[in-house]
N, C-alpha and C positions, 0 to 999 in steps of 0.2 A: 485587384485581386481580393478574393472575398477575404473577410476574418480567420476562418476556416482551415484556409491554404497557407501556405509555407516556403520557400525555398526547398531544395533538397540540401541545401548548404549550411543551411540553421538547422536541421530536423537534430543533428546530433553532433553541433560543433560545440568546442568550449571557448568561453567567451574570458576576455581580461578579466582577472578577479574586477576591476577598479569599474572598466568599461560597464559588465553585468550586474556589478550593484545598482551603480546611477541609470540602468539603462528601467530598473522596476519605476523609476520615480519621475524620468522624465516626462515630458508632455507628449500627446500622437503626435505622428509623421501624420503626411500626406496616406501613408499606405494605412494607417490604422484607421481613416476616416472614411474609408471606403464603405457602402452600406453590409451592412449584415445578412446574409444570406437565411431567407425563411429556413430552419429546422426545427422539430421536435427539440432537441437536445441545443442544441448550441445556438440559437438566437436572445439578443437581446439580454444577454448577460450580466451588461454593464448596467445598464434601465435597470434589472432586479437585486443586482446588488445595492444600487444607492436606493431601491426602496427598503429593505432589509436593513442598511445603514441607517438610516434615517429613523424606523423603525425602533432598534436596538437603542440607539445613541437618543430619543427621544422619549423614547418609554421608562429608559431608565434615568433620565431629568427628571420625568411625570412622576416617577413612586420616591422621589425624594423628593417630594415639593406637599408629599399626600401622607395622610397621617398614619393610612393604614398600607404604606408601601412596606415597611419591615416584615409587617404581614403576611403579606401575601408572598414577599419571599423565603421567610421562616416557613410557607405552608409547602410553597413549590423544594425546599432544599430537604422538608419531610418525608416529603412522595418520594424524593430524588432518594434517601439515607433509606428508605424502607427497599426500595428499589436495589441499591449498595450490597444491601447484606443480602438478599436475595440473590444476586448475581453472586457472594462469595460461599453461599451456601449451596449452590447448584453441583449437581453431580452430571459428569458430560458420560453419555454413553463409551459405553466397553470397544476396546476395537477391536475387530477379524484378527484372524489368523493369519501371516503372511501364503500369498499364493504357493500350490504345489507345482513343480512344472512336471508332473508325468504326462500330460498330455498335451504338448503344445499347440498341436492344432485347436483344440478349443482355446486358446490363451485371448485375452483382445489383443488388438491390432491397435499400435500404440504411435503417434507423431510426434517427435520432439521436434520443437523449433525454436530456434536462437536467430534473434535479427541483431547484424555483428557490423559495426564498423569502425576501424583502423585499431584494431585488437591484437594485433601481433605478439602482442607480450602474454594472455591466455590464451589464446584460441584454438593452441593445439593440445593443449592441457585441458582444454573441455571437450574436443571430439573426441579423444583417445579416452577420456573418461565416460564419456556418454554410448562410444560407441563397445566399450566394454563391459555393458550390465550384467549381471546375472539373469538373464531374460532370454530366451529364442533367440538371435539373431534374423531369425525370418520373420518375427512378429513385429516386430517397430523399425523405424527408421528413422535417422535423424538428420533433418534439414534447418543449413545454414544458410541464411538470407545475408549476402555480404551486400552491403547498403554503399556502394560505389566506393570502397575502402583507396585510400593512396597512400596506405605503408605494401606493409609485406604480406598482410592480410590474403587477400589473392594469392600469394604464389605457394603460400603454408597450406593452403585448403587444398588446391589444386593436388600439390603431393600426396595430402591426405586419402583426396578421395579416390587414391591408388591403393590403399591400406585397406579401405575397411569398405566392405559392400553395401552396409546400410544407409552409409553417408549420402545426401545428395544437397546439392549447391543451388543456389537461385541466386545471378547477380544482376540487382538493380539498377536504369541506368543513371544519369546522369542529372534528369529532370523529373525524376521520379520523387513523389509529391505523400502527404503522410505521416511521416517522421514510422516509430515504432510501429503503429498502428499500420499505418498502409504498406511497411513491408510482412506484416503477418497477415492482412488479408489477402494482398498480391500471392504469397504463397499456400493459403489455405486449401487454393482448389486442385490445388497438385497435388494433395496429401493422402492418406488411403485409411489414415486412423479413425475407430471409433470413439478413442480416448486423445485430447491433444493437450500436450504439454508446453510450455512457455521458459525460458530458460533465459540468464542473462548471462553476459559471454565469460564473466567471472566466476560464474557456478562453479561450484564445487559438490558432488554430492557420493550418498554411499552405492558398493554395487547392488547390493540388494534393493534401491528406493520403488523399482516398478511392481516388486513383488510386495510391499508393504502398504504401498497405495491402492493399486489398484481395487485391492478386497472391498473396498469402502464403495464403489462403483453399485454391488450388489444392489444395494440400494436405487430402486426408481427413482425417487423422487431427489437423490442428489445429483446438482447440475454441476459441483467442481470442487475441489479439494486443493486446499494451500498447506503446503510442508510450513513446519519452522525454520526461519530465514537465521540462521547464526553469522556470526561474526569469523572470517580465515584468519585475515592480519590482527589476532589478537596481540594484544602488548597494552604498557604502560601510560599508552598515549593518552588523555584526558576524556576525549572525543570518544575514541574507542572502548573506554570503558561505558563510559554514558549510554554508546548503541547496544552494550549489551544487554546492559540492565532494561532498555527500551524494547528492546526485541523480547525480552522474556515477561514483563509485563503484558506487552501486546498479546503475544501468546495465549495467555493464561487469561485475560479479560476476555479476548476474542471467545477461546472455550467457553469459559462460563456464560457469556452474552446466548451462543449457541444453545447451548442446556435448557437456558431458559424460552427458548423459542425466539431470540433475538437474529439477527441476519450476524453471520461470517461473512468475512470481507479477502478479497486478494490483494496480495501484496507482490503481483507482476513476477519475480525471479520462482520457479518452484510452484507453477501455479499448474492446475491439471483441471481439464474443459472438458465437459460430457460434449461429444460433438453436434448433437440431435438439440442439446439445449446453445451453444453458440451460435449455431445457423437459424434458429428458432428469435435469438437477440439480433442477428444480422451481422454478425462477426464483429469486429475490434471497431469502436469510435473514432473514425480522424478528425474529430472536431474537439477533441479531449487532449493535455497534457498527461494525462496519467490514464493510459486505459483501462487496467487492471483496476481501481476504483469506479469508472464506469461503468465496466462488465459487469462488476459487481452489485449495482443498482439493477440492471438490465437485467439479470439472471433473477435476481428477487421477486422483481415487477411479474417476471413469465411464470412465475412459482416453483421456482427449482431452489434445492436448498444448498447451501458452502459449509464444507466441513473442515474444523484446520488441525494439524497434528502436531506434537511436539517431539516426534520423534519418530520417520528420521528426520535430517534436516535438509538444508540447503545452504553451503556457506557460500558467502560473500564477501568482497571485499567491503572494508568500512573506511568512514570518511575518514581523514584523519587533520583537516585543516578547517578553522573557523570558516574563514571564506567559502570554500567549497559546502560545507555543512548549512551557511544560509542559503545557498542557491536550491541545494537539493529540497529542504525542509518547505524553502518557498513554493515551491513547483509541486512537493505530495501536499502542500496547505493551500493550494490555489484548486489544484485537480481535484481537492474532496468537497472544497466550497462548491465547487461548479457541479457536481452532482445535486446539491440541494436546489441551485439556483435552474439547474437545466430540468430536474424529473417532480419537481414541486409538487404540482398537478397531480398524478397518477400516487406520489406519496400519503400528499391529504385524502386523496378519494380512495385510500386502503386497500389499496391494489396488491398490496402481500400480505395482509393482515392484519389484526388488530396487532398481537405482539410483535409482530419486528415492524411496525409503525411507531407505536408507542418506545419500541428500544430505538430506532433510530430519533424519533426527537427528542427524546435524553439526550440521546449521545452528541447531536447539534446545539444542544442548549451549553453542556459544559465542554466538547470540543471547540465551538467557533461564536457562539454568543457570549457565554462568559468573558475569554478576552476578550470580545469588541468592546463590549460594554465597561471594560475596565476602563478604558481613557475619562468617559464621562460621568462613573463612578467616584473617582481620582476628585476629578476636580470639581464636581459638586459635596464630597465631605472635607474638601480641606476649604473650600468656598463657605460651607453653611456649618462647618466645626462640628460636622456629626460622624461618625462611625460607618465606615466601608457598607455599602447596603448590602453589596452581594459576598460578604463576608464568610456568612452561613453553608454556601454553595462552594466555593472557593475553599475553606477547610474541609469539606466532604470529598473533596477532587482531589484534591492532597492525598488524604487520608488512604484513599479507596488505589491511588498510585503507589503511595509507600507498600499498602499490604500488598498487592498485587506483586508486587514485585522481590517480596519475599516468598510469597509462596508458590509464584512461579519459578524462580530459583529452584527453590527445591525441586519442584517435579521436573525441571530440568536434568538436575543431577540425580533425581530417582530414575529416568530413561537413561541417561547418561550411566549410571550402575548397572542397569539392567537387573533393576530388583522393586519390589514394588515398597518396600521400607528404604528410609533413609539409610546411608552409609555411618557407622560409628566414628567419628571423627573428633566427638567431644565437643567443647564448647568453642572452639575455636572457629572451626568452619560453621558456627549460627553467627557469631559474630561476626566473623565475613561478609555472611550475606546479607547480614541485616548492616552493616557498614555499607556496602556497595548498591543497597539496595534506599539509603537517604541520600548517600553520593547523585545516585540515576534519577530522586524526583527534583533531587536539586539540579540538576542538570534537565530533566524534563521544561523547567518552567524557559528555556528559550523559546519554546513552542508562543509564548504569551504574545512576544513582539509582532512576532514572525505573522501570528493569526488576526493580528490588531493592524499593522499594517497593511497586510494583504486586501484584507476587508475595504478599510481604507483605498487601498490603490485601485482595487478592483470595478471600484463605484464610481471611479473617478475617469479612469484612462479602458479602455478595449484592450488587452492584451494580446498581441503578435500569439498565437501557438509555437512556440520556439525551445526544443528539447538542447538544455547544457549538459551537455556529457561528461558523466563521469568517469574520468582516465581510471582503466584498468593498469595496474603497475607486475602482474604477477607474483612471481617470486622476490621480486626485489620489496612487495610493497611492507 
């Protein structure tokens, strides 16, 4: 069985916390040695990663062995800090108007789609909420790809789609191959939208969301639009606060990256696809753990732009367990590596432009070269008794997370007001956010392990394609 392929048994099972840890570090199976199937996109992985290792973890030996290596990274952490404030001084265009619905017949014709299995604890909490928008009822429809579920999943739909006429069901069968990605292209061709939407079975969103997105369509040249992904099970939990302050970061850099002519990125739950630009990519990667960052390259590459909003959103469930939080973190840190390692090519040769080339190898340099490069950084200044090389860089990454994540706070809670000033609250809620906002970069820096050994493991072993599911808990969660 190629690299590529799957079980249908792995595409969305959950693995022993103990089992799934040891299982990143093991040695191949028989099945992993199997050859690599020629693709564009997913060949030869492993070969690019340990050049890229090798690379990283050797270059940065070579500029501490060289007189002028502080140099050169004092010049590169310049560019990078001229760059910083650039992105925090960028202004993101104005949004539309939400849609008017006096004429439905012109309205677009809109697809949701949720690929769902063994959900029983949301899944009727998302059709009853998806299938009640503020929207035409004749203009969209919403399809549930049940991915061979064996709770109750099945028989909650089934009732459903006695309720509501827009709903329609696609059930996978048994050896049905893919994981997320192959049940959204198996239903793509069923679908009648010239807008498609992506949903995960935990969504949460408001009634208004299609009339508030859609306007942004108006636009030719944009190929798909990501809401803000918020937090439902908000609480106390450590975890939970960390993703918030993570999510409103992201937010708020993503915007600004855009402004500047940089690429927007999806982030899979809340995600909305011009259809003419996803048949144009060839619809969803199964040779991808993370499609949604695939897409996201592919869309770039064809010259379509991503637009992200913070308002409205798309809640979700958040993690609330260590364990669980490295599996997932691994899995979005392996699937965005594997876009550089897979679209290389078409990236250097400037296939979307000078600026979202140039923003995307920034953003490579301090997303996934910085930590590599930390191990052999590490132990070449406590080795030769000199001073962190990539220091320079490292406080600018800091830096540029702390602020982010104060000021995207804010313009959080300026949508959240619905006022375009801050709310009067005094000095207490700055202190808040600027409390909650060193809590989230100190909490950020798990990213560091997570992208160091990935790297690491990456170079070394072929990785199974194998989606660990994240248990939806509902109302209990």
């Amino acid at each position: 069985m190629p690299e590529s392929s799957w079980p249908e048994s792995d595409s969305f099972s959950e693995l022993d916390p103990l089992e799934a840890l040891l299982a990143d570090f093991t040695l191949p199976s028989e099945f992993d040695e199997q050859p690599e199937q020629p693709s564009y996109s997913g060949s030869n992985r492993r070969r690019r990663a340990a050049v890229v290792l090798v690379m990283i973890w050797g270059g940065t030996v070579a500029l501490h062995l060289v007189t002028w290596g502080y140099w050169l990274i004092a010049g590169l952490a310049t560019i990078m800090g001229i760059h910083a404030v650039r992105v925090l001084l960028a202004r993101p265009l104005p949004l539309p108007m939400p849609l008017v619905l006096d004429a439905p017949d012109q309205l677009p014709f809109v697809s949701l789609l949720v690929a769902a299995k063994n959900e029983e604890a949301v899944i009727t909490r998302l059709v009853e909420t998806l299938c009640q928008l503020d929207y035409p009822a004749s203009r969209y429809e919403v399809w549930i790809v049940d991915d061979n579920s064996s709770d109750r999943t099945p028989v909650l739909l089934e009732g459903l789609i006695q309720k509501y006429a827009q709903l329609r069901l696609l059930r996978r069968s048994a050896d049905a191959t893919g994981g997320k990605s192959g049940a959204l292209n198996q239903v793509l061709p069923l679908t009648q939208g010239e807008l498609i939407a992506v949903f995960d079975a935990d969504a949460q969103v408001e009634p208004d969301l299609l009339r508030r997105v859609l306007p942004l369509f108006e636009r030719a040249d944009l190929g798909a639009v990501q809401v803000r992904k918020a937090i439902a099970n908000v609480s106390n939990n450590a975890w939970i606060r960390g993703q918030i302050s993570e999510m409103a970061v992201d937010t708020y850099i993503q915007r600004q990256r855009i402004a500047l002519g940089g690429i927007g990125e999806l982030r899979g739950n809340g995600q909305f696809v011009r259809r003419l630009a996803l048949e144009q990519c060839g619809g969803w990667n199964e040779e991808t753990i993370t499609d949604d960052l695939d897409l996201t390259i592919r869309l770039h590459l064809e010259g379509w732009d991503i637009e992200v909003l913070v308002d409205p959103t798309v809640q979700e469930e958040g993690v609330t367990r260590a364990i669980a939080l490295w599996h997932q973190r691994n899995r979005w840190a392996e699937g965005g590596y594997q876009r550089y390692l897979d679209y290389w090519k078409p990236i250097l040769q400037n296939r979307m432009g000078f600026r979202k080339t140039f923003d995307m190898v920034l953003f490579w340099i301090s997303q996934y070269a910085l930590p590599t490069a930390a191990i052999p950084d590490t132990f070449m200044a406590v080795l030769r008794h000199h001073p962190l090389l990539l220091a320079p860089i490292t406080a600018l990454s800091i830096m540029l997370s702390l602020l982010g994540m104060v000021i995207g706070s804010y313009q959080i809670r300026q949508a959240q007001m619905g006022s375009k000033s801050l709310p009067d609250r005094g000095i207490f809620t700055s202190l808040n956010i600027l409390f909650q906002a060193v809590y989230g970069t100190l909490y950020m820096l798990h990213w560091l392990p997570i992208i160091a050994s990935m790297a690491v493991r990456l170079s070394i072993r072929p990785k199974r394609l194998k989606w660990v599911k994240t248990i939806h808990h509902g109302e209990s969660a």
